[in-house]
C-alpha positions as CSV (number, residue, x, y, z in Angstrom):
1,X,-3.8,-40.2,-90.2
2,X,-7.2,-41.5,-88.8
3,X,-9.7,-40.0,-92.2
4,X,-13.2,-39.0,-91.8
5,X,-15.2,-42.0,-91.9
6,X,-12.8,-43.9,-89.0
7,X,-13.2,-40.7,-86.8
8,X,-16.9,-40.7,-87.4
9,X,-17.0,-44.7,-86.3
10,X,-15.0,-44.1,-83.2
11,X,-17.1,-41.0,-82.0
12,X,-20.1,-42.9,-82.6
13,X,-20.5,-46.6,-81.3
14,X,-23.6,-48.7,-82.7
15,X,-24.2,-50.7,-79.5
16,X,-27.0,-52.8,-79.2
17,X,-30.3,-53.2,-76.9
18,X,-32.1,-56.6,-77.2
19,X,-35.4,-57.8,-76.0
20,X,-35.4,-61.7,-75.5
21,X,-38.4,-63.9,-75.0
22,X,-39.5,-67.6,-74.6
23,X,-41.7,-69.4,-76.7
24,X,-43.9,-66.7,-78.7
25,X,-47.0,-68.1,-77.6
26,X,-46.3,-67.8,-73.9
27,X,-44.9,-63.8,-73.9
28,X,-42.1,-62.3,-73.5
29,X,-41.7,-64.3,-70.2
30,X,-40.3,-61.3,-68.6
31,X,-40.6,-61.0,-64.6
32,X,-40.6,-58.4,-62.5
33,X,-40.9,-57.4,-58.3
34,X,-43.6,-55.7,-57.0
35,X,-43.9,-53.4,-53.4
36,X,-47.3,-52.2,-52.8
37,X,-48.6,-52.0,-56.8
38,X,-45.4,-50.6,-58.0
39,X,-42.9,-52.7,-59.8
40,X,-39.2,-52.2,-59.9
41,X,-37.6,-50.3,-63.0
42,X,-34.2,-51.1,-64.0
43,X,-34.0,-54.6,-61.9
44,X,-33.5,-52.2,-58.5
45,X,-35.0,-54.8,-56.2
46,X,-33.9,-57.9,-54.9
47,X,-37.2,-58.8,-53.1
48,X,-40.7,-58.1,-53.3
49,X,-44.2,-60.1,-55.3
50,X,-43.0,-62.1,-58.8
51,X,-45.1,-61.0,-61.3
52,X,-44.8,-62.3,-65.2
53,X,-45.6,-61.6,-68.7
54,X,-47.3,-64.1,-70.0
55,X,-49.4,-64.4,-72.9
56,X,-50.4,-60.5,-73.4
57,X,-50.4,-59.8,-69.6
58,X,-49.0,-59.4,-66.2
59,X,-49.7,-61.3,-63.5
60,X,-48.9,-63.5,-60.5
61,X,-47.3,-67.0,-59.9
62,X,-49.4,-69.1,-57.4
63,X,-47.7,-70.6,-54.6
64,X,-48.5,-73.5,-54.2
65,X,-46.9,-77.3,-53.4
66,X,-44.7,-77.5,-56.1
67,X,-43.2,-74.4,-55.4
68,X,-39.8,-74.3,-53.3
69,X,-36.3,-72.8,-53.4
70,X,-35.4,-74.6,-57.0
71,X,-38.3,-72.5,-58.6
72,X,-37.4,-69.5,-56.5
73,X,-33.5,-69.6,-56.9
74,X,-34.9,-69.3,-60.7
75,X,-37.0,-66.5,-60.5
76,X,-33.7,-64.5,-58.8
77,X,-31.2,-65.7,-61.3
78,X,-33.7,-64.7,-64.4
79,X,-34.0,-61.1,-62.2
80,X,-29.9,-61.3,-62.4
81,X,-29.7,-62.2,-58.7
82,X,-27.3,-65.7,-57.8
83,X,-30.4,-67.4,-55.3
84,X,-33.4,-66.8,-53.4
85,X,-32.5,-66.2,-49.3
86,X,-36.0,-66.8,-49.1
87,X,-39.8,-67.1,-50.6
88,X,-43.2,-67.5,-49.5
89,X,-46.5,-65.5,-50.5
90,X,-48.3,-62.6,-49.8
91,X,-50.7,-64.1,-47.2
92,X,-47.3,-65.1,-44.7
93,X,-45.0,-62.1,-46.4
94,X,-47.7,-59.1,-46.2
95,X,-44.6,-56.0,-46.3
96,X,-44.8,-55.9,-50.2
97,X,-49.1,-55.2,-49.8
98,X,-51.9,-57.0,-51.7
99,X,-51.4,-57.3,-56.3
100,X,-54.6,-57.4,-57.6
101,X,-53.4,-58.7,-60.8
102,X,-54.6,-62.2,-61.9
103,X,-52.8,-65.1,-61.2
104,X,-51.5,-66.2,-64.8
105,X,-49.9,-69.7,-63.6
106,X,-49.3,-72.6,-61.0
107,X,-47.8,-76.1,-60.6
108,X,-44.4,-74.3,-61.5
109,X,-41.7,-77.2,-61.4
110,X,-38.0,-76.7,-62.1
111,X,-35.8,-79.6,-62.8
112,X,-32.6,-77.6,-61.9
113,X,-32.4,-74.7,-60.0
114,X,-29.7,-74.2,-62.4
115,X,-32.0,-72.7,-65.0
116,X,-31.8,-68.8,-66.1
117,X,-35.1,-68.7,-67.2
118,X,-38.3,-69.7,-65.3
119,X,-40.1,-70.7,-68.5
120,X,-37.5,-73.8,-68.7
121,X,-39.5,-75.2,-65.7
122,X,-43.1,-77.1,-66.2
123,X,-45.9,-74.9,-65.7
124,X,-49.9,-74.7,-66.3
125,X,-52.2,-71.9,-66.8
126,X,-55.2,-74.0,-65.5
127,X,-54.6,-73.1,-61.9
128,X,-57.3,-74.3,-59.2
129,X,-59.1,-72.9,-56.7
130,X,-56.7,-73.1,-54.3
131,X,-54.5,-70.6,-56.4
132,X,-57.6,-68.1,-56.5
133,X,-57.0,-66.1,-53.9
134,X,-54.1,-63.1,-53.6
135,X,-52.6,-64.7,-50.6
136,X,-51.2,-67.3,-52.3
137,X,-49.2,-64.6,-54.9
138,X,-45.7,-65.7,-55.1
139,X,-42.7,-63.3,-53.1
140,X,-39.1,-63.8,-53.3
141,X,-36.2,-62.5,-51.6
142,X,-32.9,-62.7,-53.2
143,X,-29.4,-62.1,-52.2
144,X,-27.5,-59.0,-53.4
145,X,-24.9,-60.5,-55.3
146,X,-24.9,-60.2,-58.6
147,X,-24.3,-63.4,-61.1
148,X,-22.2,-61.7,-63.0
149,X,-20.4,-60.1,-59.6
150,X,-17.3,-63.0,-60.2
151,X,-17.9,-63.6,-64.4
152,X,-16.3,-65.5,-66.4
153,X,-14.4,-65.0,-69.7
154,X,-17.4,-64.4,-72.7
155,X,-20.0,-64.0,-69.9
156,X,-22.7,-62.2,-71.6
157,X,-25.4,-59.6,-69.6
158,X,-28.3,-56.8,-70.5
159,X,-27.9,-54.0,-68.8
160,X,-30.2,-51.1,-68.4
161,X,-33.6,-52.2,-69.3
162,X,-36.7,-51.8,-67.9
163,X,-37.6,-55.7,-67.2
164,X,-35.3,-58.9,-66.6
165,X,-35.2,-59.9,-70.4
166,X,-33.9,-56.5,-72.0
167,X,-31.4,-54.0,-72.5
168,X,-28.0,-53.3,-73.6
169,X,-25.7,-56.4,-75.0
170,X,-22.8,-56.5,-72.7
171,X,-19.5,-59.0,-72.5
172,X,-16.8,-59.9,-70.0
173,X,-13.9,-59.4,-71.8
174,X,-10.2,-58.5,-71.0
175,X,-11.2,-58.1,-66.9
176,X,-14.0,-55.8,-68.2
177,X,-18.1,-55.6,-68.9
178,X,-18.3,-53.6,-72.7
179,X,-20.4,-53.1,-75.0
180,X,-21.2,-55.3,-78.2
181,X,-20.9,-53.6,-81.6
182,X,-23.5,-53.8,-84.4
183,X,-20.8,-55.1,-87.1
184,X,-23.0,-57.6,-89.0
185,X,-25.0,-58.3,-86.2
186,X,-28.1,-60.3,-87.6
187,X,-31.3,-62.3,-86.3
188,X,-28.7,-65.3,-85.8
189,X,-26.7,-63.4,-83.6
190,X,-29.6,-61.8,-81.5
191,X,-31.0,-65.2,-81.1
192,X,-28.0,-67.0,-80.0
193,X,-27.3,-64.1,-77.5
194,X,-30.6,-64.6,-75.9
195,X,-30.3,-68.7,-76.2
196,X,-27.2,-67.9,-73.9
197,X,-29.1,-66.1,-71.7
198,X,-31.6,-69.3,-70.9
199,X,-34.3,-67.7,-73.3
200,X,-36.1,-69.4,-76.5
201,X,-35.1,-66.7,-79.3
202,X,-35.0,-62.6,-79.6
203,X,-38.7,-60.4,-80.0
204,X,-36.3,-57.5,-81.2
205,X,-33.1,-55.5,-81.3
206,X,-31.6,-52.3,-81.9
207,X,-29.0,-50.6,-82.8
208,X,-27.8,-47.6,-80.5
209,X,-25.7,-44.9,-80.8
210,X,-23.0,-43.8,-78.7
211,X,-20.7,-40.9,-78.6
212,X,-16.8,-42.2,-77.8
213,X,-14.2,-44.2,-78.9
């Protein structure tokens, strides 16, 4: 017979929700897509401006000569996305209107377009004059599929947050995503999890509850 506290575990699953980031003095590095100053909630577009959190802020990438499809196959995999069909900026791409918000960096340079994490790649917050004006806001357009649309055994995902670098812990296991349970999980665990996910370390977790076996 199952006794009281077993029932009560299996009726109520800890799962957990995670928040990764890069380097602590650079932000969360989170990114987001944005159509006509309103960003996408829940990672529900695959196209649109890149803005990023960096430093204490949002704002825009510049596009500039060092920008190309390695830096923008980036951007789509960190939004969960397997490459960029296309880029360009807002001056040649004007459908997703004019962001007002600053530009935060330029001279982004990725070494592999491998990368899940566009804070991997070289960047530089000293950005010229060139990169002053709003025309030159960076705008990607990834495919639909999903990275995790063919995973792999252990493949690891957050699901459900509000922004690229947060939400529920999922895995691939047995031909199915699940949840993770909070059974010892720790700041080692959290920051492993995010180091999988091309990210420098955690900025929090959580434990959850949820009702079911």
């Amino acid at each position: 017979a199952i006794g009281d506290s077993e029932m009560a575990f299996l009726q109520f699953l800890a799962i957990l929700y995670i928040i990764c980031q890069t380097k602590a003095a650079t932000g969360r590095g989170a990114l987001r897509l944005v159509r006509n100053n309103y960003y996408s909630t829940v990672q529900a577009w695959n196209s649109g401006i890149v803005e990023i959190f960096y430093g204490s802020t949002w704002g825009n990438i510049c596009d500039d000569a060092f920008f190309a499809f390695d830096e923008a196959d980036v951007i789509c995999h960190q939004l969960g996305y397997t490459a960029a069909s296309t880029y360009g900026n807002t001056g040649t791409i004007t459908s997703y209107g004019t962001d007002l918000n600053s530009m935060l960096i330029e001279d982004v340079s990725c070494s592999s377009s491998d990368y899940l994490v566009l804070l991997r790649c070289s960047v530089t917050t000293q950005y010229s004059s060139f990169c002053n004006d709003h025309s030159r806001d960076v705008v990607v357009d990834c495919y639909t599929t999903r990275i995790w649309d063919n995973p792999y055994l252990g493949q690891i995902r957050l699901t459900g947050g509000e922004y690229s670098n947060q939400g529920l812990l999922e895995i691939y296991c047995n031909g199915e995503w699940g949840t993770v349970c909070d059974d010892d999980f720790g700041g080692t665990d959290a920051r492993v999890t995010c180091r999988q996910l091309g990210y420098n370390d955690y900025y929090t977790y959580n434990t959850l509850l949820q009702t079911g076996r």
